[in-house]
C-alpha positions in Angstrom: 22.5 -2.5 -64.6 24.5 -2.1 -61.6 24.5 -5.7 -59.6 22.4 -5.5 -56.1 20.4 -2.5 -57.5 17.1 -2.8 -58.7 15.9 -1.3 -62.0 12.8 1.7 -62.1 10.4 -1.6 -63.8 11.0 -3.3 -60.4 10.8 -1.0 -58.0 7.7 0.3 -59.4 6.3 -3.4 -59.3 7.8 -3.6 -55.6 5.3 -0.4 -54.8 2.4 -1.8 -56.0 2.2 0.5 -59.1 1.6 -1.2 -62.2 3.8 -0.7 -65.2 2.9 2.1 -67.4 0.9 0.4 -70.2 -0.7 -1.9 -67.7 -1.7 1.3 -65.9 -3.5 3.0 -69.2 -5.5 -0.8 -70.0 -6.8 -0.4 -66.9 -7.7 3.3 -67.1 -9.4 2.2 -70.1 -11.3 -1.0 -68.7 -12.1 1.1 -65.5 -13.6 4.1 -67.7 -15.5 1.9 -69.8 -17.2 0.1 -66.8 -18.3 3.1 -65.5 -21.5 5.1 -66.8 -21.0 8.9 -68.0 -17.5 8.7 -68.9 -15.8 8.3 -71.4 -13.1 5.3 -72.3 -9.3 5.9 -72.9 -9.5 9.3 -69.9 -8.8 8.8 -66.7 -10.7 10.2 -63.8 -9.4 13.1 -62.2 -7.7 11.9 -59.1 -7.9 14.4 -56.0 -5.4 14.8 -53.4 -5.8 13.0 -50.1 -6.0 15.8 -47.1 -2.9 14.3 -44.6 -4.5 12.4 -41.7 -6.3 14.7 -39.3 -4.4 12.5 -36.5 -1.0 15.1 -36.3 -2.5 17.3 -33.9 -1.1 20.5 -32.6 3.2 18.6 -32.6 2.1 16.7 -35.4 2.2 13.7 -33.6 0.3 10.7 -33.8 -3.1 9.9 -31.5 -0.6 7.2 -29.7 2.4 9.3 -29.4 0.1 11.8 -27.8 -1.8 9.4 -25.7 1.6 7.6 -24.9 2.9 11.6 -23.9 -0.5 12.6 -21.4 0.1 9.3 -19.2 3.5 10.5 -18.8 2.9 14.0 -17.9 -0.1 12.5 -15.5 2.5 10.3 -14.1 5.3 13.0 -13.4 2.4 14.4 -12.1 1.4 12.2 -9.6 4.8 11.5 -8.7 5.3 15.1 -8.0 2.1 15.2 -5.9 2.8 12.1 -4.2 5.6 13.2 -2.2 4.3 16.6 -1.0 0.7 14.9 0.1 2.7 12.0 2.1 4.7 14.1 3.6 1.4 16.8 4.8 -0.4 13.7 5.5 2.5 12.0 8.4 3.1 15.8 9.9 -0.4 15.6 9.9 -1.0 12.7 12.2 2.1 13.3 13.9 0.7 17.0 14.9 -3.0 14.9 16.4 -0.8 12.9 18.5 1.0 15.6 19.6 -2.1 17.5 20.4 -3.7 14.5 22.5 -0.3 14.3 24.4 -0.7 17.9 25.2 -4.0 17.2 26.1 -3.2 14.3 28.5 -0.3 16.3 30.0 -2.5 19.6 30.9 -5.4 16.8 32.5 -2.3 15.5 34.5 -0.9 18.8 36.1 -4.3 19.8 36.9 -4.7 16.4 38.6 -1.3 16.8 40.4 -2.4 20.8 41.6 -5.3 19.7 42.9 -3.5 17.1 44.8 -0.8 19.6 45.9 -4.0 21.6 47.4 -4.7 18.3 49.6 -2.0 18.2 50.7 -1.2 21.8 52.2 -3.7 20.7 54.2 -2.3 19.5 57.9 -5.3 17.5 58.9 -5.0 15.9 55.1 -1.2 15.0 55.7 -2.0 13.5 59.5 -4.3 11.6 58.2 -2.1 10.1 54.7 0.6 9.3 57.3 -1.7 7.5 59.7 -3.3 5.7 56.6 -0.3 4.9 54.6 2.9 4.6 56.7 1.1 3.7 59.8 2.0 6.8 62.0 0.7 7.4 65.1 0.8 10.5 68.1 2.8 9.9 71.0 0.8 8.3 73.8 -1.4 6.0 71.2 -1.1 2.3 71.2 -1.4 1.4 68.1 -2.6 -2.4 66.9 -2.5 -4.5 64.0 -4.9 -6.4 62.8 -3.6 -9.2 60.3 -6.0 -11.1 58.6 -4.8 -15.1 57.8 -4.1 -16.1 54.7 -5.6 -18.2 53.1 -4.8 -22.4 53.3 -1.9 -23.6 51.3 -2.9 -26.2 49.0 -1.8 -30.0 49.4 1.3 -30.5 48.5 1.2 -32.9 45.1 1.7 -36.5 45.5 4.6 -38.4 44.3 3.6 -40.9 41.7 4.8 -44.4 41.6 7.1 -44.5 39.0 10.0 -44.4 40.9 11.7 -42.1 38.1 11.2 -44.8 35.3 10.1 -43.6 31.7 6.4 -44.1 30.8 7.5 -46.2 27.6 9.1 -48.8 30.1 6.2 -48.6 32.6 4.2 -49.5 29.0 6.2 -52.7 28.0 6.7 -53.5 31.6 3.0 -54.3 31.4 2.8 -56.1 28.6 5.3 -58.3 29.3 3.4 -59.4 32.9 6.1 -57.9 34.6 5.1 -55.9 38.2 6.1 -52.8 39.2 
């Protein structure tokens, strides 16, 4: 026997498969144990169907469960982009449409003002009002109201510019200030 290699006796045993006339004792003992057959045959053995779990790609339930997160992933990620973008052009189009909005509620405010003031009696009296116009022969006066009392003027303290932690130790040593 070739060294490193196992022989058939052991790699059968490594298998789990009993030698062969360990195999037909217990075919024998098994047979005998159990009612309606006969000792010495062994039971017909049937085929194990493969595992149901291949699927369509013969793949296993993981594999396959492992494969739909990644598609709904890609998927997602593929959404994701499309959806942020809709949803900022989106906004951005709202605030555009409330600046438009403010800007239209502004020139109407300004033609209306523009009518005023075509007005000559309105402009006499905006000059008069705000610049303080008046016609020739007019004596115009000015009323000014006082203003109002300035308040005291703080009083100097006593410390004659000397820090509060000397004014502090000055005391306690009985000194005066």
């Amino acid at each position: 026997m070739p060294v490193g290699r196992a022989s058939d006796q052991q790699r059968r045993n490594h298998r789990g498969e009993p030698p062969a006339e360990r195999r037909g004792e217990r075919a024998r003992r098994d047979g005998a144990r159990s009612s309606g057959k006969r000792p010495g045959r062994r039971a017909p053995t049937r085929s194990r169907p493969k595992s149901s779990t291949g699927g369509a790609f013969k793949l296993s339930s993981t594999r396959r469960a492992a494969g739909l997160a990644m598609l709904v992933c890609v998927m997602a990620l593929s959404v994701s982009v499309p959806l942020r973008t809709y949803l900022s052009q989106h906004a951005e189009l709202a605030a555009q449409e409330q600046q438009q909005a403010d800007l239209t509620r502004q020139v109407r405010e300004l033609e209306l003002r523009k009518q005023e003031l075509s007005d000559p009696a309105q402009v006499e009296a905006e000059a008069r009002a705000r610049l303080g116009y008046v016609r020739p022969g007019e004596t115009p006066y000015i009323v000014e109201v006082p203003a109002p009392a300035a308040p005291p003027p703080p009083t100097a303290s006593a410390d004659d510019g000397v820090p509060w932690y000397e004014n502090l130790w000055n005391s306690v040593m009985g000194k005066g200030s």
